[in-house]
C-alpha positions in Angstrom: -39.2 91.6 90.2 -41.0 88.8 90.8 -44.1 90.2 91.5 -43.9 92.5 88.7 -43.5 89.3 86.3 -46.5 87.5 88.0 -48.9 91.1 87.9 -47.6 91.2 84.0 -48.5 87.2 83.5 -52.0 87.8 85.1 -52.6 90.9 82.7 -51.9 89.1 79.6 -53.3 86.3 80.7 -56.5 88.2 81.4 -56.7 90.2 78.0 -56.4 86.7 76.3 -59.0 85.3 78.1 -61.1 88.9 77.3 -60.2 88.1 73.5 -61.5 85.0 73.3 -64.9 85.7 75.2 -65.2 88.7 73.0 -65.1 86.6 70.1 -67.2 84.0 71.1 -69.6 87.1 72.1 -69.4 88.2 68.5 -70.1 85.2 67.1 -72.9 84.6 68.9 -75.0 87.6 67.5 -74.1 86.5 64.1 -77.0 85.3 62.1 -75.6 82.4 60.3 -79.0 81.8 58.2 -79.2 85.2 56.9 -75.3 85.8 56.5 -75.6 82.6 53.8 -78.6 84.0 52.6 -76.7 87.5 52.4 -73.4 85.4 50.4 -75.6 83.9 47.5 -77.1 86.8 47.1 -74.2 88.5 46.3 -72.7 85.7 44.4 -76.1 85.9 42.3 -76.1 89.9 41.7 -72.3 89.6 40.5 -72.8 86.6 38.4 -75.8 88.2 36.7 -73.9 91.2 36.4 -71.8 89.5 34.6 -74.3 87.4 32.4 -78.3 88.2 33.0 -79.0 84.5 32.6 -76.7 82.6 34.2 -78.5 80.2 36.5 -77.9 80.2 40.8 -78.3 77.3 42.3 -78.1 76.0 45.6 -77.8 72.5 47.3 -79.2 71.6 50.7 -79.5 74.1 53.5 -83.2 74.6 51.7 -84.1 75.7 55.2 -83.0 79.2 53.6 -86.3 79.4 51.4 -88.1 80.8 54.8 -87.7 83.7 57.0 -87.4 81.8 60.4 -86.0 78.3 58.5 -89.4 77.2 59.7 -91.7 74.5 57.2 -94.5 77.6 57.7 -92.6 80.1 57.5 -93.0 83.4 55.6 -91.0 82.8 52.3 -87.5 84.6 52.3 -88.1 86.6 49.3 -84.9 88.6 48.7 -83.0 85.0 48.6 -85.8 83.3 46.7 -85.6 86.1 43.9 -81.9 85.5 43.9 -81.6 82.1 42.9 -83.2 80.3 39.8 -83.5 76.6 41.6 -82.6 74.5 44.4 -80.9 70.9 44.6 -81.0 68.3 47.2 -79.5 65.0 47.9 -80.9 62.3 49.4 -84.8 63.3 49.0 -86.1 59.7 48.0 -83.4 57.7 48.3 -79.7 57.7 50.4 -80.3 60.0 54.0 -79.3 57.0 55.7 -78.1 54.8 53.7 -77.3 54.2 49.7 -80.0 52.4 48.2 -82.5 52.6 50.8 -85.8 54.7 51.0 -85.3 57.9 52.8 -87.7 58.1 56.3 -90.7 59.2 55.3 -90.4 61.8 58.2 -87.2 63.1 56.6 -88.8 63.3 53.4 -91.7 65.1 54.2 -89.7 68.1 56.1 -87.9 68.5 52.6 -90.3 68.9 50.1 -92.4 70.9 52.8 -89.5 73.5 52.1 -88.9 72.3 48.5 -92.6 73.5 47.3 -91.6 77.2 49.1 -89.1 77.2 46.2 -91.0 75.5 43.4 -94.1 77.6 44.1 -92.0 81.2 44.2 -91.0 79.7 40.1 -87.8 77.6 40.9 -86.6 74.5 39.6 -85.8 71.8 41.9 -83.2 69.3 41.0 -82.6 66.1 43.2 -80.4 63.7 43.6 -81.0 60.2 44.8 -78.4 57.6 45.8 -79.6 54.3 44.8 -78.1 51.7 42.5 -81.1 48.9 41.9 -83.2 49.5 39.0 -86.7 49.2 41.2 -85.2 51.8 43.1 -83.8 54.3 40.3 -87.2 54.0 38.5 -89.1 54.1 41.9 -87.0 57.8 42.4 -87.5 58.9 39.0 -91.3 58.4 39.1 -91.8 60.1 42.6 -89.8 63.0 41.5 -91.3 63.4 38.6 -95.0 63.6 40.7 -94.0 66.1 43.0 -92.7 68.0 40.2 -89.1 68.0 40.4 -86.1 67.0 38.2 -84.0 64.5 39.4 -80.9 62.0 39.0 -80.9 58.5 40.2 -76.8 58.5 40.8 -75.8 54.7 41.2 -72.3 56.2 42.2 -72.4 58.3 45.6 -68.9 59.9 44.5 -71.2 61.1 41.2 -67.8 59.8 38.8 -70.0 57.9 36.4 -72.8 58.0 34.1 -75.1 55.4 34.9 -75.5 52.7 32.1 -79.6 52.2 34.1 -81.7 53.0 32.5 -80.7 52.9 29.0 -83.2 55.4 27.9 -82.4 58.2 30.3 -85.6 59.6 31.8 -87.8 61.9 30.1 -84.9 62.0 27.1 -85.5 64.4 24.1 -84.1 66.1 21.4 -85.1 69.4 22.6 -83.0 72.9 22.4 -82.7 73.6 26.2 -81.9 77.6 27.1 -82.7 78.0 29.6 -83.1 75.7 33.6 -86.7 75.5 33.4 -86.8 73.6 30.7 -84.9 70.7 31.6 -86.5 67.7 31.8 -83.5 65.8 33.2 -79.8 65.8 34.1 -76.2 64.5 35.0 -74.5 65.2 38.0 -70.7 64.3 37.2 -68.1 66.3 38.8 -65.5 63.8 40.0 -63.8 62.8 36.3 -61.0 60.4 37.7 -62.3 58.0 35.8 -62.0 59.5 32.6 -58.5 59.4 30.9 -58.2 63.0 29.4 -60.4 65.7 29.0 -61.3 64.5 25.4 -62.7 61.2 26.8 -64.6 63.4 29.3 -66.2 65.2 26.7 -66.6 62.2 24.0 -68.5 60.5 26.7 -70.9 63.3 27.9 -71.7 64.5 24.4 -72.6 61.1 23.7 -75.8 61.5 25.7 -79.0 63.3 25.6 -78.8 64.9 28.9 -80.7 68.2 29.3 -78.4 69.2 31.9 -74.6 68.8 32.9 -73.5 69.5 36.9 -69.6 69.3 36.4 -66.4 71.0 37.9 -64.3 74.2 36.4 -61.2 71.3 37.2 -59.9 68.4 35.3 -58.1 65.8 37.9 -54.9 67.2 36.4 -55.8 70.4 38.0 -56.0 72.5 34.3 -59.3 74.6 33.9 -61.9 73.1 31.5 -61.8 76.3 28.6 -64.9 77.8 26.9 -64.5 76.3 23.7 -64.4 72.9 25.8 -67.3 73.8 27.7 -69.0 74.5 24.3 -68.6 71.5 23.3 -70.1 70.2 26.0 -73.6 71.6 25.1 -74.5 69.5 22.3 -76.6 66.3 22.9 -75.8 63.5 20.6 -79.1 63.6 19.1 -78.6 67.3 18.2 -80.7 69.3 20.7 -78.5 71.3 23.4 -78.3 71.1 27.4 -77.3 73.3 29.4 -73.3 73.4 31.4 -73.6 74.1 35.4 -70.3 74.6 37.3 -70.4 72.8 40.7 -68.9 75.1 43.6 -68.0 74.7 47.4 -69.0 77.9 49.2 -69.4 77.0 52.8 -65.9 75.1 52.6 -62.0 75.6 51.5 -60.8 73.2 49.7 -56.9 72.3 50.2 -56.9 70.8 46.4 -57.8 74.0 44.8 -55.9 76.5 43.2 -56.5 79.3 46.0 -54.9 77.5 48.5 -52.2 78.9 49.9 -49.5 76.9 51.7 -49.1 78.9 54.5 -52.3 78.2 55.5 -51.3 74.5 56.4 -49.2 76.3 59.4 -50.9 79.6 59.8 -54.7 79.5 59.4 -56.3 83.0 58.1 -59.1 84.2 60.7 -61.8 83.0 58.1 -60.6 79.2 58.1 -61.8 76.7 60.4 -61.6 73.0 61.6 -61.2 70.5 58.9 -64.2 68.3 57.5 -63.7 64.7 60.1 -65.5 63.1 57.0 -63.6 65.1 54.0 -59.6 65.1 53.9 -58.3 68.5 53.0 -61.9 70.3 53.8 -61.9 72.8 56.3 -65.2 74.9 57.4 -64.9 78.5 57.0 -66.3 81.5 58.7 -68.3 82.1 55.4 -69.5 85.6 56.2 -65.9 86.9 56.1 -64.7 89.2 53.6 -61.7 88.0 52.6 -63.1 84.5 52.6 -66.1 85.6 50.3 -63.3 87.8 48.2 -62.2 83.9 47.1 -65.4 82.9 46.1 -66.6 86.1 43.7 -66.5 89.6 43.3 -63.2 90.2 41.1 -61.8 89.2 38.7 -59.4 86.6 40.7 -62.1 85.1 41.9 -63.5 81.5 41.5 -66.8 82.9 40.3 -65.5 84.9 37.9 -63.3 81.6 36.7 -66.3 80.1 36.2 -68.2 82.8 34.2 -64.9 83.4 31.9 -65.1 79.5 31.5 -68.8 80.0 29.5 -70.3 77.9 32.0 -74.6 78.4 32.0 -74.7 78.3 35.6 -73.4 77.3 39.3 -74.5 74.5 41.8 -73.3 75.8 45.4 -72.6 73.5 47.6 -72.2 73.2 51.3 -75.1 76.0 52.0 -75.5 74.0 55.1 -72.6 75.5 56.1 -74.5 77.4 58.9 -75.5 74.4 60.8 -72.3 73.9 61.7 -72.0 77.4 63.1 -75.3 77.1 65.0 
């Protein structure tokens, strides 16, 4: 008996063991670059699907915009057709440290990959993290040079609109339709700081931004409607700006409303290690079905929230999820 137990134990054992190298083997001839390049551009052919001009737009991972993720690389075509811009933090000012010039080595590598973009017809939007006025003009005029469209943000957790400078750069009174013709913008998607939804609005429709990045979410966890987001569209000085919905691809998200509690005790196969820097984050196997099933695709879906919601646009973030994987 005993020795049956023990050959029993040793099997098990063994097929567990065979499980988890099988996995590891299968994960290993995943190509995380092209399976994000493969997500957004399905979340772009359903969203435009949906609406023809709805704008794509992703943040960071711009490694993407070339077929070996190489600053010489053959541009990736298929993905740079898909989207209609690309955003990064930190170009000028912040990869360090808030407030202090980026390494010029570290800023070179970026716009090397930027251009790739720019050049194939997309907009770029950046944003810096720096608070001094030397250093908000000093990232507004060297964006602006290399031809991109930026936001000095004096608040890393982006839940402010910065009283510097008082004349927001390159302002106008202009009807803006479509990305390409922004000339600036606002990235504000933490609202904590705002009362209600109404002092939200009041205080964004009382500048002349050409361009809102904001979340579907109020902090009371309602859904910004269309008729809100409408609102939304008119500057104070009459011309329009455009709305973009900020979304988390490459991460769940224990705050939203697609979180399930179970998953606090029994994680789904897609759902990963939590975020050491971001409570309630967890990575995700992005390239999973039912994970992407979350994101867009149906009418459940957060996409399709977002599209329902008259939004102009989305701003994916956490496209650098594959650096994790690799």
């Amino acid at each position: 008996m005993k020795s049956t137990l023990l050959i029993q134990l040793l099997i098990i054992s063994c097929l567990a063991c065979s499980s988890d190298d099988d996995e590891d083997v299968l994960l290993a001839d995943v190509d995380y670059r092209q399976e994000m390049r493969n997500y957004v551009i399905g979340i772009s052919q359903y969203a435009k699907a949906n609406n023809p001009g709805f704008a794509v737009i992703p943040q960071n991972g711009i490694e993407l915009v070339t077929v070996n993720g190489e600053e010489d690389g053959s541009p990736s075509s298929e993905y740079l057709e898909a989207i209609d811009g690309n955003g990064q933090e930190d170009l000028f000012y912040g990869y360090d440290n808030d407030d202090e010039a980026t390494p010029a080595v570290d800023n070179e590598y970026l716009r090397a990959f930027l251009d790739v973009s720019k050049n194939a017809g997309n907009t770029i939007l950046t944003t810096d993290y720096c608070f001094t006025p030397a250093n908000m003009d000093d990232s507004y005029s060297q964006n602006e040079n290399n031809g991109y469209i930026s936001f000095a943000a004096d608040h890393r957790e982006l839940d402010n609109i910065p009283v510097y400078p008082a004349a927001i750069h390159n302002e106008n009174a202009q009807v803006i339709s479509a990305l390409d013709q922004a000339q600036n913008f606002l990235y504000l998607i933490n609202p904590e700081k705002f009362a209600t939804k109404a002092a939200f609005i009041d205080a964004v429709t009382s500048t002349n931004y050409d361009l809102l990045i904001m979340d579907l979410f109020f902090t009371d966890g309602t859904v910004f409607s269309a008729s809100e987001i409408d609102q939304l569209k008119t500057k104070a000085n009459g011309g329009t700006r455009l709305v973009i919905c900020y979304m988390s691809i490459g991460e769940a998200e224990d705050y939203r409303y697609y979180w399930q509690a179970e998953w606090d005790s029994s994680k789904p196969e897609w759902l990963d290690a939590e975020n050491p820097d971001w409570a309630g984050n967890y990575k995700v196997k992005y390239w999973h079905p039912e994970w992407q099933a979350v994101i867009y695709g149906n009418d459940d879906s957060y996409l399709k929230k977002i599209l329902d919601a008259n939004f102009d646009g989305v701003y994916l973030d956490i496209i650098d999820a594959f650096e994790y994987y690799e």
